[in-house]
DRENDREN-493544 format. One record per residue (C-alpha): residue in one letter; z, x negated, y. Coordinates in steps of 0.25 Angstrom, whole numbers, padded with zeros to 4 digits, always signed. Layout:
<sites>
AZXY;...
</sites>
This chain:
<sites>
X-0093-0003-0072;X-0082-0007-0062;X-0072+0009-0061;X-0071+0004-0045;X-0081+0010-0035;X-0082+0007-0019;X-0086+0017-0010;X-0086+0015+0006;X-0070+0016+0007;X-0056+0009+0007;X-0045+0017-0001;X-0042+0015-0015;X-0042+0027-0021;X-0049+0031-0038;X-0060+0041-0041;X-0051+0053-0040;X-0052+0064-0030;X-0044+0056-0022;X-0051+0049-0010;X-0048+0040+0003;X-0054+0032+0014;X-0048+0022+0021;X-0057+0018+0033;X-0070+0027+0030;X-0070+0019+0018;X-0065+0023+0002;X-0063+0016-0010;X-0062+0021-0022;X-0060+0016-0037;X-0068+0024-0047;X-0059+0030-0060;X-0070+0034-0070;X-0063+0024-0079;X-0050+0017-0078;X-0043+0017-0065;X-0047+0006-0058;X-0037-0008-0059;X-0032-0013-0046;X-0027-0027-0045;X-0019-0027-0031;X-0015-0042-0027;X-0007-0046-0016;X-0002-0058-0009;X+0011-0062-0015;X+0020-0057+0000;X+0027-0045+0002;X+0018-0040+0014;X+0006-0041+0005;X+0010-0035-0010;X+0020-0023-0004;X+0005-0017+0004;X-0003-0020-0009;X+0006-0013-0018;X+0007-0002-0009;X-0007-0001-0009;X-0005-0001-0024;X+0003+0011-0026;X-0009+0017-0018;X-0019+0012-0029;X-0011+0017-0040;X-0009+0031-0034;X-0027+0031-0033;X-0025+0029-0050;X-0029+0014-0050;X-0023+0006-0059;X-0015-0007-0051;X-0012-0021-0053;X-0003-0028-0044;X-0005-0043-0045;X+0005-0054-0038;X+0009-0066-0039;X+0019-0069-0049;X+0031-0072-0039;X+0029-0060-0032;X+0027-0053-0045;X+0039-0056-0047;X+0047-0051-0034;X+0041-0037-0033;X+0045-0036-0049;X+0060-0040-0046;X+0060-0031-0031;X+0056-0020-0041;X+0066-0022-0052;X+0077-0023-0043;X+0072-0010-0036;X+0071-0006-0051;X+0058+0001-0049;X+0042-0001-0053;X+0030+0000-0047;X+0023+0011-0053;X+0007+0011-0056;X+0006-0003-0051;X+0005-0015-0063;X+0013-0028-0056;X+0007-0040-0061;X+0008-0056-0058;X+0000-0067-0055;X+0005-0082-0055;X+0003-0089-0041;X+0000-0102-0045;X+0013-0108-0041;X+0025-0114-0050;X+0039-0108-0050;X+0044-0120-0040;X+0031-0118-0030;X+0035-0114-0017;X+0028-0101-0013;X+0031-0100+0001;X+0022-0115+0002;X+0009-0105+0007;X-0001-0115+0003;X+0005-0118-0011;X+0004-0103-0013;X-0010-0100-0010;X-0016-0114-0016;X-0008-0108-0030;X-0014-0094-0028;X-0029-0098-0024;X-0028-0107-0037;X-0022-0095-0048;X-0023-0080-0040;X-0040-0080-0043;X-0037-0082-0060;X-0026-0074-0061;X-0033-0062-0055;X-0047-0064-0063;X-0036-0064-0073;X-0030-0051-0069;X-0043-0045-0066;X-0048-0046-0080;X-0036-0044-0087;X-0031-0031-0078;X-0045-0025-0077;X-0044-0024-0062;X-0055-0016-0056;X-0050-0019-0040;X-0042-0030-0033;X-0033-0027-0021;X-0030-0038-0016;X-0022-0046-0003;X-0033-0051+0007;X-0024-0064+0005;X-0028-0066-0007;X-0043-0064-0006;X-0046-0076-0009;X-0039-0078-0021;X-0043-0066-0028;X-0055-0057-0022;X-0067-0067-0030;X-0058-0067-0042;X-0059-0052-0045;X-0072-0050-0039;X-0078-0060-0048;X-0073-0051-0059;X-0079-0037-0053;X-0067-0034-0046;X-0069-0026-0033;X-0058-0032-0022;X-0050-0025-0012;X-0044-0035-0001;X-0033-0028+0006;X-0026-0034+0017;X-0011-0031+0019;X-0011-0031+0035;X-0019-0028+0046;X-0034-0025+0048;X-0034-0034+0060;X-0025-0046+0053;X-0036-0046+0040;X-0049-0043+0050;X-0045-0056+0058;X-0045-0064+0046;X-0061-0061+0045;X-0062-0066+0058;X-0056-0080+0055;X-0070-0087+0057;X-0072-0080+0070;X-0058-0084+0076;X-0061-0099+0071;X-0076-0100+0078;X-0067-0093+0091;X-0058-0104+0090;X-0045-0097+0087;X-0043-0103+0076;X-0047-0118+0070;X-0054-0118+0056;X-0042-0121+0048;X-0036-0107+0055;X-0027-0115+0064;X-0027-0109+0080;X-0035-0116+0092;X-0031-0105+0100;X-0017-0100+0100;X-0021-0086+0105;X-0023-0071+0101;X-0035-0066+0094;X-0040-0053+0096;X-0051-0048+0088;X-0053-0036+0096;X-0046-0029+0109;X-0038-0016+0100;X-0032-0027+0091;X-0021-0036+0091;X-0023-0048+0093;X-0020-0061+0083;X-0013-0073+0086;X-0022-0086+0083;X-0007-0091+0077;X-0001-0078+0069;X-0013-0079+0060;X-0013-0074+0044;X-0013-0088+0041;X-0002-0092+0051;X+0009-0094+0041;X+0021-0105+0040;X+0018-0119+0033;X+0011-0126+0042;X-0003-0129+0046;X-0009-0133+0031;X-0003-0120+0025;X-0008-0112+0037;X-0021-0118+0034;X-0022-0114+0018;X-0018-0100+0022;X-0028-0098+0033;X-0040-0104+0022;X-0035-0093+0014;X-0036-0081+0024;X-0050-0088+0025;X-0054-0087+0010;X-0048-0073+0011;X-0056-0068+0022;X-0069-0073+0014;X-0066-0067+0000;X-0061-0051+0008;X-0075-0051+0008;X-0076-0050-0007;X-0068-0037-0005;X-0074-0025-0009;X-0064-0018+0002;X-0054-0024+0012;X-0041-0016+0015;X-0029-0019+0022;X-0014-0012+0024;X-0019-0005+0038;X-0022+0008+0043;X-0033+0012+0053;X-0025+0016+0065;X-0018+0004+0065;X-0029-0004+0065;X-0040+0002+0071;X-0047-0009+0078;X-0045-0018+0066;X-0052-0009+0056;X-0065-0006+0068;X-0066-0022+0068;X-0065-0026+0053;X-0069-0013+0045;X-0070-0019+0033;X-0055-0018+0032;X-0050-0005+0027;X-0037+0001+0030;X-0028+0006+0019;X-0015+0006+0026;X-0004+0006+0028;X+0001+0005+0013;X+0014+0012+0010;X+0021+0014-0003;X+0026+0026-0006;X+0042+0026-0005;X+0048+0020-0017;X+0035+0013-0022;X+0036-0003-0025;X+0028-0011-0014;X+0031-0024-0021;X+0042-0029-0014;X+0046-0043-0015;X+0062-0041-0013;X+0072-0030-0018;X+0073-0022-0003;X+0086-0017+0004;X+0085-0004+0005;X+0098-0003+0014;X+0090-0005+0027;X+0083+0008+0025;X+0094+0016+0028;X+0096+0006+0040;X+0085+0009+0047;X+0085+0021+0045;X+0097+0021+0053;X+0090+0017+0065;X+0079+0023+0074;X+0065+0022+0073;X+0060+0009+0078;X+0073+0004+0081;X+0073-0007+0070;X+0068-0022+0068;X+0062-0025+0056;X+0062-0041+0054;X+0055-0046+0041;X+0046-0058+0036;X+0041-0054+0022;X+0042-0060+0010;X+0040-0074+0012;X+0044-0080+0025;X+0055-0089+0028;X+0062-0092+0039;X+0069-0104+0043;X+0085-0104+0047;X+0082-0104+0061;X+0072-0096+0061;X+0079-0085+0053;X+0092-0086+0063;X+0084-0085+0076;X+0078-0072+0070;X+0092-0068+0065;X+0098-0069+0079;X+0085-0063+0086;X+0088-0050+0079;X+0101-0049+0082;X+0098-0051+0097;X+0089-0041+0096;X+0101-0031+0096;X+0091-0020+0088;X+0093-0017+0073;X+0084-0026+0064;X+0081-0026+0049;X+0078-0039+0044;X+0073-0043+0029;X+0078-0056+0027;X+0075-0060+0013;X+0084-0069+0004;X+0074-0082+0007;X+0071-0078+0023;X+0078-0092+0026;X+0072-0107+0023;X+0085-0117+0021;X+0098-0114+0022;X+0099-0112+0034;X+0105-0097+0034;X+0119-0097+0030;X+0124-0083+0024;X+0135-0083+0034;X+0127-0084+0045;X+0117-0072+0040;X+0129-0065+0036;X+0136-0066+0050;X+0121-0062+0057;X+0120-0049+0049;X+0134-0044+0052;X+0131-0048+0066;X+0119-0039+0066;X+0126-0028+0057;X+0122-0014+0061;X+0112-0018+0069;X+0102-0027+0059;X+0099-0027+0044;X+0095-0038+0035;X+0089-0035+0023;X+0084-0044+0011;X+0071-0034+0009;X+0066-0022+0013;X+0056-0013+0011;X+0045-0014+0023;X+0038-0001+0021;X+0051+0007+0022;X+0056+0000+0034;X+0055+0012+0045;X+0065+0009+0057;X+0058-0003+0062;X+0055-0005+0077;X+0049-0019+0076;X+0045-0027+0065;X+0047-0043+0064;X+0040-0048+0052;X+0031-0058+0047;X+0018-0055+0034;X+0022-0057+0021;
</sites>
């Protein structure tokens, strides 16, 4: 029989006299046999795989046995951030899976992406179920409907795990509701360019700053909000739905949508890999360090946003009116065009010198000196 048992809980944790609850609840893996096999797959963006191979460490300290699976692009970066930071990540076996797309195919097009992962990611993980004897799957909630069927059709128990807020995920399961009050219309679009607040303790959501609010236009909005509809429907395949949150943060979140278990917030230990995309600049530790508690803005956009050359210039020159010290990620493809010439973004940071720092990367999770924080997902 299946090595994995479910008891009324929400931590990972084996057979061992070690035992945790997470919510009232527990989870545990049973070790008569072999360890158990977890398949962890994220989404392929820097804000998704760095909380999951967090939450992988965790699982290998339990004594389960890990596999962790992306796409074969980002495969690739987190291999070459690590080579160059000449170093491994220890207990955890880093795997690849294609994306369906060919070498010259634009990956930033979103809706070329998802038709190319909705079409290949369900084989290639009936494929790695079988061939890695995988006992559990910890997978995005982004990808639940790519994946969740997949492994349960092959007795694979599923963990849906969500890497933000309890009140971002709940609202999601309350699409249907927000379409029948006219919030939204069938193809996710906005009647009503308004707040929504689900209940009095939480913030509220803006009709326009949805999960499926992203660039490309209203097509490509359309294919991602059908998705996060798909998604919501296979979460309930899930034998347990976490997400990277913490009670006392959330409080009200968790009361309204209890079905959510908290196993946050996910940190690394100092010095373990989280799965970084880019070799980071470690010069900007000592930097902040330098300054008081509080006192610095942080300014990044993750792995995968790009602005254009106006755009990038008007937030240049806004944090240097701001007159407070700033550290800003700005990745080698920040900028669409040409429209940032070297000269000019060397003349900005010598204007800006002692006072901001740009970096290419840097680690989040070490980031300690920050007062506000101007960032986008992913």
């Amino acid at each position: 029989s299946d090595s994995s048992t479910l008891s009324s809980g929400s931590s990972y944790v084996p057979n061992s006299s070690k035992t945790s609850s997470v919510h009232g609840r527990s989870l545990r893996f049973g070790m008569a046999t072999a360890a158990p096999h977890v398949m962890v797959l994220p989404l392929a963006a820097q804000g998704h795989v760095t909380p999951l191979m967090e939450l992988s460490h965790r699982l290998v300290e339990h004594g389960l046995e890990v596999t962790f699976v992306c796409t074969e692009p980002t495969h690739a970066l987190v291999i070459d951030a690590l080579r160059l930071r000449e170093t491994t990540v220890e207990g955890i076996h880093l795997v690849s899976m294609p994306d369906g797309l060919a070498d010259g195919d634009d990956r930033r097009d979103l809706g070329k992406v998802l038709d190319a992962l909705s079409r290949c990611m369900p084989g290639y993980v009936e494929e790695l179920v079988r061939e890695k004897k995988v006992t559990w799957l910890v997978a995005d909630a982004n990808l639940g409907s790519l994946c969740f069927e997949a492994a349960k059709k092959l007795g694979v128990r599923v963990a849906s795990f969500f890497p933000a807020s309890a009140a971002c995920l709940g609202t999601l399961s309350r699409i249907p509701q927000l379409i029948e009050d006219g919030f939204f219309d069938d193809k996710g679009f906005p009647k009503r360019r308004e707040a929504v607040e689900l209940a009095p303790e939480m913030p509220p959501v803006y009709t326009s700053h949805m999960l499926w609010s992203v660039d490309g236009g209203p097509e490509v909005q359309h294919v991602v909000f059908q998705l996060v509809c798909r998604n919501t429907e296979a979460a309930s395949l899930a034998d347990v739905v976490v997400c990277n949150s913490f009670l006392e943060a959330e409080a009200t979140a968790f009361e309204l949508f209890p079905d959510i278990l908290p196993i946050g917030p996910l940190l690394a230990d100092p010095g373990k890999p989280v799965g970084q995309f880019l070799p980071e600049d470690t010069r900007c530790l000592g930097w902040l360090n330098a300054h008081p508690v509080g006192s610095v803005v942080y300014v990044a956009f993750g792995t995968s946003t790009v602005f254009e050359p106006r755009q990038f210039r008007e937030l240049a020159e806004g944090l240097e009116l701001t007159d407070r010290p700033f550290l800003w990620v700005v990745r080698p493809d920040f900028t669409s065009g040409a429209g940032i010439s070297k000269a000019w973004f060397d003349e900005f940071e010598g204007r800006v010198a002692g006072k901001g720092m740009v970096v290419s990367w840097c680690s989040q999770q070490q980031v300690r000196a920050v007062g506000i924080l101007l960032s986008l997902d992913h």
